[in-house]
C-alpha angles and dihedrals in degrees: 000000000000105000095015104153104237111224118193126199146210117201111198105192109192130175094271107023149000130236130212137203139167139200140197127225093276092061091253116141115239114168136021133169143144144244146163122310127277107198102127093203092059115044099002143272093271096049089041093047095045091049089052088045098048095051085050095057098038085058104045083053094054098051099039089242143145105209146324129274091222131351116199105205114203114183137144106270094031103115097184133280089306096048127087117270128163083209106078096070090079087059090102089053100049119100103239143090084238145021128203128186119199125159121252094261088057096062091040087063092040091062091053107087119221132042135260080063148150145192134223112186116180122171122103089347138002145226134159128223137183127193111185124160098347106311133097134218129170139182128193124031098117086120133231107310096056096017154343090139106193097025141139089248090037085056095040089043090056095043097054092049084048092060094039088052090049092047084048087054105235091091127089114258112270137171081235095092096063091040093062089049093048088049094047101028103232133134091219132045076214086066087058095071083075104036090046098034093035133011094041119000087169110151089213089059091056093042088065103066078068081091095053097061090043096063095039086051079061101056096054101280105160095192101046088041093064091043081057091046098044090055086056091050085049101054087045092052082058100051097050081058087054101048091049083058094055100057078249090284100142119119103165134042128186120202110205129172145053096291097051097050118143104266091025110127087230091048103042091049091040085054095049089047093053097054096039077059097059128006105229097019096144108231114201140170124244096288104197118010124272087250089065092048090057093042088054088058090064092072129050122283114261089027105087128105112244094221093051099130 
């Protein structure tokens, strides 16, 4: 319809939840907002799909519009355009022109200006990804059961196994113990097998006693100080891969997620290690969110506007 105002929109799917935003032509976000989370391999194809579906519509709705002109969907399990992905079926359903998958690494890097560069995302899961001179490597993504090393759920998995040792009787002392009965409410680390296996295996769930250690990490924890730490030594590891890969080309490395924040035990010891690695590797935050990074893909490279955020 002649006049009809063109809406674009980025899709972030975490491991929790999902962000929104739309632009307008003029690259000016109008609209944001958040949902459940999409990842397939997590919580299921129907629920995925509902949630996706759900955000779509709330913001079509939002806007009085009929579609969008182009949707950039970044979620965990997605490889690219050429990788296998369930979700591509829906494609037909979905309210846009055009419909672009790219995994949630993708969009992180997206959101990180300049070029020779790499990205370290660290919240329920982590992966690493570089983009310099044109090529792409990547190394992690192979989710929370045979990786995520680093991760919120790396750091809550560890810590849980840390109190249960020291119940059993063969683990250090830690304020850790206390800490798992007070976030799920037992009297027992042996009433957890239920509540974990059973009543409520979400990932999301585990991944937040991520917060627990880290705090007990702040008050003078050894033991979850050096889970902390360890996470830190892990992602590291990663990124040295990475850089090999590269041809260590790498000149500039972004940290994003809830592990990697600046003052968080992980973050502040993977930053020192970074820049032990290589003198004058530049070390950022985010920058911009991940949203941002998969709003950017809906226009042509080059085309964005840097302060779209």
């Amino acid at each position: 319809m002649s006049g009809e105002k063109l809406y674009y929109a980025g899709i972030d799917g975490g491991g929790t939840k999902t962000c929104i935003a739309a632009a307008d032509e003029q690259q000016r976000i109008v609209y944001r907002a958040s949902g459940g989370p999409i990842n397939i391999y997590g919580i299921g194809a129907e629920t995925a799909r509902s949630n996706l579906f759900g955000l779509l519509r709330d913001a079509l709705d939002a806007l009085r519009a009929d579609r969008f002109e182009t949707v950039v969907i970044g979620s965990a399990g997605i490889s690219g355009p050429e990788g296998p992905n369930p979700c591509y079926e829906w494609e037909g359903s979905i309210p846009a022109g055009s419909v672009k998958w790219r995994g949630d690494l993708e969009i992180a890097l997206s959101a990180v200006d300049g070029d020779n560069k790499a990205a370290i995302v660290s919240g329920t899961g982590s992966m690493l990804m570089a983009l310099c001179d044109g090529r792409q490597w990547a190394v992690g993504g192979y989710g929370h059961l045979i990786g995520d090393e680093g991760s919120a759920y790396d750091i809550a998995s560890r810590g849980i196994r840390a109190a249960v040792r020291y119940y059993e009787g063969w683990g250090a002392e830690t304020a850790l113990y206390d800490g798992l009965l007070h976030y799920y409410e037992v009297d027992s680390p042996k009433t957890l097998i239920d509540k974990i296996y059973c009543e409520n295996p979400d990932k999301g769930l585990i991944a937040g006693f991520s917060r627990v250690v880290a705090q007990a990490a702040g008050s003078g924890d050894k033991t979850a100080k050096a889970i902390m730490e360890s996470a830190a030594d892990s992602l590291m590891e990663q990124f040295i891969a990475l850089d090999r890969k590269s041809g260590g080309s790498i000149g500039r490395v972004s940290l994003s997620g809830g592990v990697l924040t600046p003052g968080s035990i992980t973050g502040d010891s993977l930053r020192a290690a970074l820049e032990r690695y290589r003198p004058g590797l530049v070390v950022t935050g985010a920058g911009h969110e991940a949203v941002v990074g998969a709003l950017r893909l809906c226009f042509d490279p080059g085309s964005y506007r840097n302060d779209l955020a």
